[in-house]
Every structure is written in C-alpha cells, then in structure tokens.
TIKOL-781197 format. One record per atom (N, C-alpha, C): residue in one letter; z, x, y. Coordinates in steps of 0.001 Angstrom, whole numbers, padded with zeros to 6 digits. Atoms other than C-alpha are relative to their C-alpha. Example, Ala and Ser with C-alpha at 12.3 -4.5 7.8 and 13.67 -1.06 7.14 Angstrom:
a	000000	000890	-001190;
a	007800	012300	-004500;
a	000000	000900	001200;
s	-000060	-000820	-001190;
s	007140	013670	-001060;
s	000730	-000770	001090;
This chain:
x	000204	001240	000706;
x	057010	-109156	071328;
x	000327	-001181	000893;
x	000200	001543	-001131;
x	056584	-112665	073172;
x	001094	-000564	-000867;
x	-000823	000762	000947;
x	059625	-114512	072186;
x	-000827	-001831	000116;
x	000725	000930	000269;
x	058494	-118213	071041;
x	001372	-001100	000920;
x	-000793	001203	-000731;
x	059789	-121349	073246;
x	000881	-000757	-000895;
x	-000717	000947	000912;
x	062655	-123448	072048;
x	-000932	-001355	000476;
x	000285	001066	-000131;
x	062263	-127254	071847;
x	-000339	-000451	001513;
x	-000133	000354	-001067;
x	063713	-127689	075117;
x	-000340	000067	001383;
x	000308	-000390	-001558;
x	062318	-125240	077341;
x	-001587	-000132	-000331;
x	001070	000449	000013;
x	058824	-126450	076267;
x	000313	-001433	000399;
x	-000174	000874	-000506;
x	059910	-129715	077010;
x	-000016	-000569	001357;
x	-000338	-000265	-001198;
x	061229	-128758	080340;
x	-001301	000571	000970;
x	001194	-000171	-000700;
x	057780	-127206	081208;
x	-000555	-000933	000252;
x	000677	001257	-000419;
x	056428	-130261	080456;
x	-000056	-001189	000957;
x	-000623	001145	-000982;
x	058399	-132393	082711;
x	-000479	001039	001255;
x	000580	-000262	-000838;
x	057748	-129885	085150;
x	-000862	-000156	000759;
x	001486	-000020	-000230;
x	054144	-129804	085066;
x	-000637	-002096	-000111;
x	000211	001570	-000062;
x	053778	-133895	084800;
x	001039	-000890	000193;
x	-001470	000744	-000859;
x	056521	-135031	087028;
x	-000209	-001649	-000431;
x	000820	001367	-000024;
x	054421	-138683	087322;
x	000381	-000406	-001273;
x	-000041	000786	001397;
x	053749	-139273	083792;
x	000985	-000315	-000728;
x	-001243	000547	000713;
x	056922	-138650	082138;
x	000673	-000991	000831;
x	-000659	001012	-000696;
x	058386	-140938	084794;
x	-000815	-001328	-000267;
x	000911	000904	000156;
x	055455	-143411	084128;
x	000481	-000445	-001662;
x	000161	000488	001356;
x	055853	-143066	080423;
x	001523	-000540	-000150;
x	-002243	000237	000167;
x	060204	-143553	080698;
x	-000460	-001273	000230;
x	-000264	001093	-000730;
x	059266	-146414	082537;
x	-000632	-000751	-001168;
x	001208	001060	000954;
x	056489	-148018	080206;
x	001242	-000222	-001477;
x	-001186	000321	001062;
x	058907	-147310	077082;
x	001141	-000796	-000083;
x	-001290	000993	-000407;
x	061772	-148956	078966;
x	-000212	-001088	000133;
x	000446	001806	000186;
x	060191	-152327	079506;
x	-000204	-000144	-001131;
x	000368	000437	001199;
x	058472	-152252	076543;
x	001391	000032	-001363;
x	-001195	-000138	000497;
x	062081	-151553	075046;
x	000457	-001467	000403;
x	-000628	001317	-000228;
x	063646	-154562	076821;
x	-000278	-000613	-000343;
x	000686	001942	000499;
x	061263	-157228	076129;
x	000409	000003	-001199;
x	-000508	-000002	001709;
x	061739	-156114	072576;
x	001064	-000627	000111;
x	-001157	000319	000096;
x	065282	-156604	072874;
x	000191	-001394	000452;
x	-000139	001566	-000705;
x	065536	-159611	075042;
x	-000784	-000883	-000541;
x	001199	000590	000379;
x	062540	-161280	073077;
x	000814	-000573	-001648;
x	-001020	000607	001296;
x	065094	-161237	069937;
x	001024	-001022	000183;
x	-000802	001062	-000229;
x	067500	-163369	071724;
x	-000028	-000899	000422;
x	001265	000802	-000126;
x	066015	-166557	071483;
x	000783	-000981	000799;
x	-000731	000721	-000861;
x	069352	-168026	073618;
x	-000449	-000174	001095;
x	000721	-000213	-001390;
x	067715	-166873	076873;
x	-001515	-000810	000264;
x	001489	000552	-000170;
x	064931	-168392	078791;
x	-000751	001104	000470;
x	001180	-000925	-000431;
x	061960	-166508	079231;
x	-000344	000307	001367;
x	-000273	-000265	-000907;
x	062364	-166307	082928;
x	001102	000930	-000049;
x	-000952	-000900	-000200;
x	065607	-164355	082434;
x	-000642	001078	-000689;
x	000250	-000930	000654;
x	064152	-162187	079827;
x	-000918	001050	000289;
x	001291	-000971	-001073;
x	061388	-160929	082109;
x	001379	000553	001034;
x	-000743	-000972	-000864;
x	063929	-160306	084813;
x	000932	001171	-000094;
x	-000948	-001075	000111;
x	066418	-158513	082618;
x	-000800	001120	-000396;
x	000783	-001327	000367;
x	063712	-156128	081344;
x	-000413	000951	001558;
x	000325	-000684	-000807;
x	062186	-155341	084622;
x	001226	000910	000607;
x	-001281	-000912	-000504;
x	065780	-154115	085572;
x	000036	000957	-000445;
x	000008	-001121	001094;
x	065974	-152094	082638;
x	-000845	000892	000406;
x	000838	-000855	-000070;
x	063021	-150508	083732;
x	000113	000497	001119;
x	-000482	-000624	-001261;
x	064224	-150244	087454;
x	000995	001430	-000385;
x	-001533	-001141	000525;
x	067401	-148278	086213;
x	-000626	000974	-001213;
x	000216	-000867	000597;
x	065645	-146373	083799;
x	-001051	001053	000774;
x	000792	-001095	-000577;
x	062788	-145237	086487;
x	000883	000516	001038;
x	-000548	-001570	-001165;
x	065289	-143893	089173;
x	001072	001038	-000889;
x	-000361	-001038	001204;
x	067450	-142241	085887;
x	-001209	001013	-000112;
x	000981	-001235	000326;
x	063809	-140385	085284;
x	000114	000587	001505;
x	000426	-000241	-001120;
x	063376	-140106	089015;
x	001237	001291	000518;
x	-001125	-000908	000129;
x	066639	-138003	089272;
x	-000202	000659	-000415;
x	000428	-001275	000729;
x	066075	-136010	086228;
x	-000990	000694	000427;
x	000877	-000702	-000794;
x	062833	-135057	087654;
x	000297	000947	001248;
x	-000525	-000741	-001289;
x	064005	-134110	090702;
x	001043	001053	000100;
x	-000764	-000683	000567;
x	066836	-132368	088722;
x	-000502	001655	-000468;
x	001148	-001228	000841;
x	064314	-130298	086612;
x	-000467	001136	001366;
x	000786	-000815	-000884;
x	062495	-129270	090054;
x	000886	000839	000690;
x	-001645	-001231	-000747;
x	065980	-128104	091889;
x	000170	001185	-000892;
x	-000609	-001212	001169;
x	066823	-125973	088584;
x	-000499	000801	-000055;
x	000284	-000997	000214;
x	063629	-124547	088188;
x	-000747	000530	001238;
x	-000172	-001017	-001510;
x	063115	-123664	092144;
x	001162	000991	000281;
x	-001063	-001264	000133;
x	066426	-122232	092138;
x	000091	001105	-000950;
x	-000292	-001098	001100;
x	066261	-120064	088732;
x	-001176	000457	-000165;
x	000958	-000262	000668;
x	062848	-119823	088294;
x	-000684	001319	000908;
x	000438	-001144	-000960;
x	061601	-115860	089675;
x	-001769	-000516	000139;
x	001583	-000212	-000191;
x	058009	-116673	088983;
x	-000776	-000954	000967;
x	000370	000773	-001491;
x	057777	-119703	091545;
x	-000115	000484	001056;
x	-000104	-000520	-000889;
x	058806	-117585	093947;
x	-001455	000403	000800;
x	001115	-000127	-000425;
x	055536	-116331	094464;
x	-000987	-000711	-000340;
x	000875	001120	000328;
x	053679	-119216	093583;
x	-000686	-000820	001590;
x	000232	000525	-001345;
x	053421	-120349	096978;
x	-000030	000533	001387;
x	-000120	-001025	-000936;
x	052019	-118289	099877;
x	000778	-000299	001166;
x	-000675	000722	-000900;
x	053135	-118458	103179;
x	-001386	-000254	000727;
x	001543	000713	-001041;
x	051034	-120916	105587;
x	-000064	000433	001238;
x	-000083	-000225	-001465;
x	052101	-119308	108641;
x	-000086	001436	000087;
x	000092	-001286	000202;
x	051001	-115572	108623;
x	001349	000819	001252;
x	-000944	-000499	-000662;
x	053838	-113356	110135;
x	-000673	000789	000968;
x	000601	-000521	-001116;
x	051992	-111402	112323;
x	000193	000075	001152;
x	000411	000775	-000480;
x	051497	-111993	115491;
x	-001052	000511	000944;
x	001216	-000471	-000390;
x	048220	-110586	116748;
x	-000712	-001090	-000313;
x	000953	001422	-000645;
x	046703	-114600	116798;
x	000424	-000902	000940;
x	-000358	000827	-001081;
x	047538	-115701	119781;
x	-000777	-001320	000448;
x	000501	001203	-000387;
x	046762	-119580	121053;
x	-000572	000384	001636;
C-alpha cells in the first residue's frame, strides 16, 4: 500500500521542484504585505513607505533564499532517490584518451 503524503512533505516537494517561484511568490506576498501595512499609517510619507516595504521584501527574499537552499541541503543529504538522479559527466574508464 502507497502511504499518502502529509501536508508538509508535499509541500516540501513543492519547494523543491519550484525553487524560483516560491521565492518569487514570498517575495510578491511580502511587498504586497508591506504596502498594505505601511499604506495604513497615514503618519508616514509615501517615500518612506515604499522604502520600508521594499526592505520587507529584501529580508523576506534572502529568509526564502535560505530556506530554499535549506530544503536542497536536506533533501541531497537524506534523499536515496537523488542519488541516482544525476549521472556522472566524466565516464570512469579510461580507454578515451586525448
């Protein structure tokens, strides 16, 4: 019997398999988060409120950029079925001589 994926480790495929996007989409959510926020506080000038978002979104894309890179360490190190995912480019041989 195929056991069925939790939440997380379907999740975790996903980040896998679309390193980019989820980092694209963290990022898009995170501005679009700030302005929200900063857009309510009508103390600020609209020059600051752009700059504090884009931060937000700095610090939230190298937070994804980490996790990503997190995900890929974890599942190169644990993962058996990568292993052979990737041949080798340099044939062992050596009967092709230059």
């Amino acid at each position: 019997m195929a056991e069925s994926k939790t939440t997380m480790e379907s999740l975790r495929g996903w980040v896998v398999q679309n390193k980019l996007r989820a980092v694209g989409c963290l990022w898009l959510s995170g501005i679009t988060g700030s302005i929200a926020y900063n857009w309510s506080r009508p103390q600020m000038k609209t020059s600051v409120k752009l700059i504090h978002a884009r931060l937000h979104a700095q610090a939230l894309t190298l937070a994804a950029l980490v996790g990503a890179a997190s995900v890929e360490y974890f599942d190169r190190k644990y993962s058996e079925a990568k292993k052979d995912q990737y041949p080798e480019l340099v044939p062992l041989d050596s009967s092709h001589k230059n």
